[in-house]
C-alpha positions as CSV (number, residue, x, y, z in Angstrom):
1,X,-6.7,111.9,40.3
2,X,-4.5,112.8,43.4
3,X,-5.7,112.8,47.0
4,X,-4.8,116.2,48.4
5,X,-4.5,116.8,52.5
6,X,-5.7,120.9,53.0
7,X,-5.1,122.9,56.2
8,X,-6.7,125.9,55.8
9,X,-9.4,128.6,57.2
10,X,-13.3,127.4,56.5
11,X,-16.0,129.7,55.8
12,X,-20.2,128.3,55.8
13,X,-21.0,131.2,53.2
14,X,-18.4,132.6,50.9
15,X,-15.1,131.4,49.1
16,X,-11.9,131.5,51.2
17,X,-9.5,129.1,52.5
18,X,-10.7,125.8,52.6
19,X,-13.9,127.1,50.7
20,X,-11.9,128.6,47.8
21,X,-9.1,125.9,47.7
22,X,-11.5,122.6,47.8
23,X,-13.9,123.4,45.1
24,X,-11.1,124.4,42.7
25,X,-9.2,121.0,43.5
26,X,-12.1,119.2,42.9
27,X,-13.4,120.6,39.7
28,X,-10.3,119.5,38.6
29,X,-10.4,116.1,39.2
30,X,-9.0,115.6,42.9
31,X,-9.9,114.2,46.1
32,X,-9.6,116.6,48.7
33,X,-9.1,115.9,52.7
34,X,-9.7,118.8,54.4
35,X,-8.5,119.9,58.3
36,X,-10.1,123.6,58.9
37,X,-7.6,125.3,61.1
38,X,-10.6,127.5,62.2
39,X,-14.2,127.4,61.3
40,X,-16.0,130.5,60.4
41,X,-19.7,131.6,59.7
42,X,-18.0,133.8,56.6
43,X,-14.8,136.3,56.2
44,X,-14.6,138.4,59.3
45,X,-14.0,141.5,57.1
46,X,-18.3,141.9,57.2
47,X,-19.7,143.2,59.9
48,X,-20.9,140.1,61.6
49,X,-19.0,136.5,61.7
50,X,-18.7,133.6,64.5
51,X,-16.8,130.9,64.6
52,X,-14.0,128.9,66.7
53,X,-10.4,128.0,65.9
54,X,-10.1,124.3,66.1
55,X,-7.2,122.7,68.7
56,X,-3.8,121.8,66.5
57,X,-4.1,118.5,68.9
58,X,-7.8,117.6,67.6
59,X,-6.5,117.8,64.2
60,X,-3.3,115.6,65.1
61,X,-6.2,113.1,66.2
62,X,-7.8,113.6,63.1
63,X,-4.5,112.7,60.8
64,X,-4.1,109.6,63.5
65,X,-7.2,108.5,63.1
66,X,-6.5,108.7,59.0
67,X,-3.2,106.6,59.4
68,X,-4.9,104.0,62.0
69,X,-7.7,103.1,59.3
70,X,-4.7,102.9,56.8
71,X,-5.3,105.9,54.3
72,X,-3.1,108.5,55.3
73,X,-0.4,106.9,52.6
74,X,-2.6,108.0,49.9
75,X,-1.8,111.0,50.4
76,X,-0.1,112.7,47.1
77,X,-0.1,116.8,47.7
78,X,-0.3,118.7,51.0
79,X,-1.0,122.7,50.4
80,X,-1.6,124.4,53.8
81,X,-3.4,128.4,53.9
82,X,-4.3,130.3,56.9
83,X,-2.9,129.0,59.9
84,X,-3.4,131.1,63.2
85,X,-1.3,130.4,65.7
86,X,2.3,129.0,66.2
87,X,0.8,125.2,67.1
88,X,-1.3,125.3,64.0
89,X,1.9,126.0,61.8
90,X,3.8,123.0,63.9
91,X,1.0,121.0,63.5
92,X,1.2,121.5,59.7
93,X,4.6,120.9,59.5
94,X,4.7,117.3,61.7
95,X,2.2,116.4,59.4
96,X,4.5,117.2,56.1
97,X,7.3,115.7,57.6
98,X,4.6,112.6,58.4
99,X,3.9,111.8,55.2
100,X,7.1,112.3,53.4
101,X,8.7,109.4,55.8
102,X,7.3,107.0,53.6
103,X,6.6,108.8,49.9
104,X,7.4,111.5,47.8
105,X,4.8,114.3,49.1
106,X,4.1,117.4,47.0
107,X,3.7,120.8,49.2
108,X,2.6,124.5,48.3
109,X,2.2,126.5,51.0
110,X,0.1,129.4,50.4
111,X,2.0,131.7,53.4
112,X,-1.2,133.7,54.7
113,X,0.7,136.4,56.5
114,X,-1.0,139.9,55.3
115,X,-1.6,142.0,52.4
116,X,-1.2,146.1,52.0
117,X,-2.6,148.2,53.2
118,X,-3.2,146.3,56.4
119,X,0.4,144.6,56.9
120,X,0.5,141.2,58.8
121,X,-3.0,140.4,60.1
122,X,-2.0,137.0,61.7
123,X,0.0,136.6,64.8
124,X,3.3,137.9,64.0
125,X,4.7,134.5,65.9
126,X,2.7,132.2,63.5
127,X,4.1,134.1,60.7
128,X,7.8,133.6,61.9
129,X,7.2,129.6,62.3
130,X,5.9,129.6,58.8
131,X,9.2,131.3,57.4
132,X,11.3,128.6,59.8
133,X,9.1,125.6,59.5
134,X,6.8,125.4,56.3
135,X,8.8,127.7,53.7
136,X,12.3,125.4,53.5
137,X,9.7,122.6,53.4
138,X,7.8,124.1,50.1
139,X,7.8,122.8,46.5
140,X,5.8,125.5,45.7
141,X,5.2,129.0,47.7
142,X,2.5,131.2,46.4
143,X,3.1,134.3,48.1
144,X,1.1,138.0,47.2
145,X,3.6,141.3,47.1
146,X,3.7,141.5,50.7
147,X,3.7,138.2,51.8
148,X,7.4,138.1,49.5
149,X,8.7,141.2,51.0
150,X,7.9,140.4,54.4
151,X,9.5,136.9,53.9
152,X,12.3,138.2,52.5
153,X,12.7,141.1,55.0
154,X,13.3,143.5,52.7
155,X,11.6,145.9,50.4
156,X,11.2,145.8,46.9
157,X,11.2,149.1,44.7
158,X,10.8,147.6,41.0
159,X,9.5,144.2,39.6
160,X,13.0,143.1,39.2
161,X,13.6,144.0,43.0
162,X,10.6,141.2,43.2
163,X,12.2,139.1,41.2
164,X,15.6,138.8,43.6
165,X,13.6,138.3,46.9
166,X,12.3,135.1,45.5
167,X,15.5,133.8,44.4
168,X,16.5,134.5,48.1
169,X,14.1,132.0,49.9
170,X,15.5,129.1,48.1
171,X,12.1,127.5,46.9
172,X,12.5,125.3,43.9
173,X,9.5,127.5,42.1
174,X,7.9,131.0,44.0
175,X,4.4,132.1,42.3
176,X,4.3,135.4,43.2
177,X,0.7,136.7,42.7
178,X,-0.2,140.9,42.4
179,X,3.3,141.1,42.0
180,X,3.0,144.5,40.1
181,X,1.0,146.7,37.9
182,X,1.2,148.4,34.5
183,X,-1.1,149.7,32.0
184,X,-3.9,148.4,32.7
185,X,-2.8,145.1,33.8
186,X,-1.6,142.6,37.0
187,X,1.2,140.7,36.8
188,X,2.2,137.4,38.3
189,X,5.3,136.0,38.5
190,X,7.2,132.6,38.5
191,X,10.9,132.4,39.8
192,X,12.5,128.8,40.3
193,X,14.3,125.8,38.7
194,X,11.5,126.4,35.8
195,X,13.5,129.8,35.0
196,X,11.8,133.3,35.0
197,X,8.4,133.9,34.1
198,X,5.4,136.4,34.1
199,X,1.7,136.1,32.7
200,X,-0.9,139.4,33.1
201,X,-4.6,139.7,33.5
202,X,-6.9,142.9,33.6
203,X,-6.6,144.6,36.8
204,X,-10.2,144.7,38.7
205,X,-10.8,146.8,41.6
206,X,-12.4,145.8,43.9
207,X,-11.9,141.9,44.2
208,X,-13.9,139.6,46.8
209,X,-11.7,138.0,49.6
210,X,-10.3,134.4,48.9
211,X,-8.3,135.5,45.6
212,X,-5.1,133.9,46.8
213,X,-6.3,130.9,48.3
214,X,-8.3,130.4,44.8
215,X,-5.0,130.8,42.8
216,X,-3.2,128.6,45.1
217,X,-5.7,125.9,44.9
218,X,-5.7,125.9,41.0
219,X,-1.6,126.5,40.7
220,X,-1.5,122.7,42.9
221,X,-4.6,121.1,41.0
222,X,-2.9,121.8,37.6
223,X,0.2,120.8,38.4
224,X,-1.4,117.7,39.7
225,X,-2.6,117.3,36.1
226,X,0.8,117.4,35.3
227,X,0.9,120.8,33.8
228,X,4.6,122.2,34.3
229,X,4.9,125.0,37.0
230,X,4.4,127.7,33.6
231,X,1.6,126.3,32.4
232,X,0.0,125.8,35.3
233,X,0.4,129.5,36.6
234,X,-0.7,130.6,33.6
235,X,-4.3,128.5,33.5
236,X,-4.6,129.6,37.4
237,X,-4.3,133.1,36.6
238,X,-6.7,133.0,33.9
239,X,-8.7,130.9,36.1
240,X,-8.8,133.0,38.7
241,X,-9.7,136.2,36.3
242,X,-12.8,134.3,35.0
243,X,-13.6,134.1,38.0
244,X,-13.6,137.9,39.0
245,X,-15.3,138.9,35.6
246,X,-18.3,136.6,37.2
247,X,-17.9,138.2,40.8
248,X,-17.7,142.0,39.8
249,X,-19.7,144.2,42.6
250,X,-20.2,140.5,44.9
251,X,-18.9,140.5,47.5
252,X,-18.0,136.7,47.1
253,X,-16.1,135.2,44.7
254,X,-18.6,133.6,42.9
255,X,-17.0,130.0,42.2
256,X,-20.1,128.0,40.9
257,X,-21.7,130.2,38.9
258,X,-18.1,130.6,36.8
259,X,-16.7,127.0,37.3
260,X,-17.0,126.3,33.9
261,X,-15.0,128.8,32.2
262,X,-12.3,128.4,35.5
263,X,-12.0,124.9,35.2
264,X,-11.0,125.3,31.3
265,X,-9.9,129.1,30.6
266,X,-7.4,129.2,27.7
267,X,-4.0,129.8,29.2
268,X,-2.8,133.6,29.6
269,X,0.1,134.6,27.4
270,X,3.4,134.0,29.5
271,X,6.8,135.5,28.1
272,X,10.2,135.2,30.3
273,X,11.3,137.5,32.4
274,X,13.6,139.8,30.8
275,X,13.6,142.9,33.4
276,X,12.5,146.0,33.7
C-alpha cells in the first residue's frame, strides 16, 4: 500500500477529479490524501452546479497541519489534476518540492489544460505555470491530444508527429491518452525511458466527463503495484474501457457499479511503436 497526496477538482455527484482519481487509487489498494482545489456540486458542463474554489493558502495550512502532526513523510506519490489558478499550480509545486527534501517522491501530473473542440478552458496563466512549474517536475505526464500539442506548442499532423512532441518535453515516461484514431479504435501512447509504446480500445462516442482523471488515477495506482510504466498503461486503458461499456448513455462514469471488472481487466494488447 502507498499513501498518495491528490490535488485535484471535487465533485458531490459524479466521477471527476478528486472523485474519479480517489476511488480508483483506493480499489487498488492505496491510501489517498486528498486537497480539492475547488469543490463542486457536479461537472459544470450540466446546466446547474455550485461550488467554491478553495484558497491555495488554506491548503498550505492543510499540508502544515499534516507535517506538524508528523505524517506528511508518509507520503509515497503526489499526482495533481485540475488546478485553477496560477497560486493553485505554485501551491502544488511547493508542496512537490516539500516532500522530495526528505524522500524519493513519485509525481504524475495529469496537466488539465483543455480538450478539442473547446481549446484551453482553464486560465491560460495557470496553464503556463503548469508547463514551467509541474511538467520538468513529472515522472509521469498523462496528457490527452491537446493537452500535448498545446504543451509542446506545436501541431501534430500524424501519430508519429505525436510521438516527437513527447520526446520534446523531456518527461522520463509521457502517457498520451486519445492520441489517435483508426478503424474502429483509440489509441494511447507511451513515450519515455520505457521506449515506444501503444495499446487500443473500442472507440465510444459519447463518453461521461472524468475519463482522464480516471486513467490518470489507475496509470499511478498500478505503477504503485509495481507494474512497469507498459503494463500499467495498458491495465488503465482497459480499465478505463470497462468502465465506459458500464457508463454507455450516463452521463457519469459509472465507477461502482464497474469496479470489479476495472480493478482487474486483463491487460490490452500493447506492441511498440513502429510508425505510421
Amino acid at each position: 500500500m502507498a499513501r498518495v497526496l491528490a490535488i485535484s477538482s471535487q465533485v458531490a455527484r459524479g466521477h471527476i477529479g478528486l472523485s474519479a482519481v480517489v476511488p480508483a487509487l483506493q480499489r487498488l489498494g492505496h491510501e489517498v490524501w486528498p486537497l480539492p482545489t475547488i469543490l463542486l456540486s457536479n461537472h459544470p458542463g450540466h446546466p446547474h452546479a455550485a461550488g467554491m474554489r478553495i484558497d491555495p493558502a488554506v491548503l498550505e495550512e492543510m499540508v502544515d497541519a499534516l507535517e506538524r502532526n508528523g505524517w506528511l513523510g508518509e507520503v509515497d506519490a503526489v499526482i495533481t489534476g485540475y488546478l485553477p489558478s496560477p497560486e493553485h499550480v505554485q501551491f502544488s509545486a511547493s508542496v512537490i518540492r516539500r516532500l522530495r527534501g526528505t524522500k524519493d517522491v513519485l509525481y504524475l501530473c495529469d496537466p488539465v489544460l483543455g480538450d478539442e473542440p473547446e481549446g484551453v478552458y482553464i486560465d491560460p496563466h495557470a496553464a503556463g505555470a503548469i508547463l514551467e512549474e509541474l511538467v520538468p517536475c513529472a515522472d509521469v505526464l498523462t496528457p490527452n491530444r491537446f493537452e500535448l500539442q498545446w504543451l509542446a506548442e506545436k501541431q501534430a499532423e500524424t501519430p508519429d508527429d505525436l510521438v516527437g512532441l513527447a520526446a520534446t518535453l523531456k518527461v522520463p515516461r509521457v502517457v498520451v491518452t486519445s492520441a489517435f484514431r483508426h478503424d474502429g479504435l483509440i489509441s494511447t501512447l507511451l513515450i519515455g525511458a520505457d521506449g515506444r509504446y501503444s495499446c487500443s480500445a473500442p472507440y465510444r462516442e459519447p463518453v461521461p466527463h472524468g475519463t482522464g482523471d480516471f486513467f490518470a488515477g489507475l496509470m499511478l495506482g498500478h505503477q504503485l503495484n509495481d507494474r512497469s510504466a507498459v503494463e500499467a498503461m495498458a491495465l488503465a486503458a482497459a480499465g478505463l474501457d470497462h468502465a465506459l461499456s458500464f457508463s454507455e448513455s450516463r452521463d457519469e462514469l459509472q465507477l461502482v457499479a464497474s469496479q470489479a471488472a476495472w480493478a482487474a481487466p486483463d491487460p490490452l494488447p500493447v506492441r511498440p511503436w513502429e510508425g505510421e
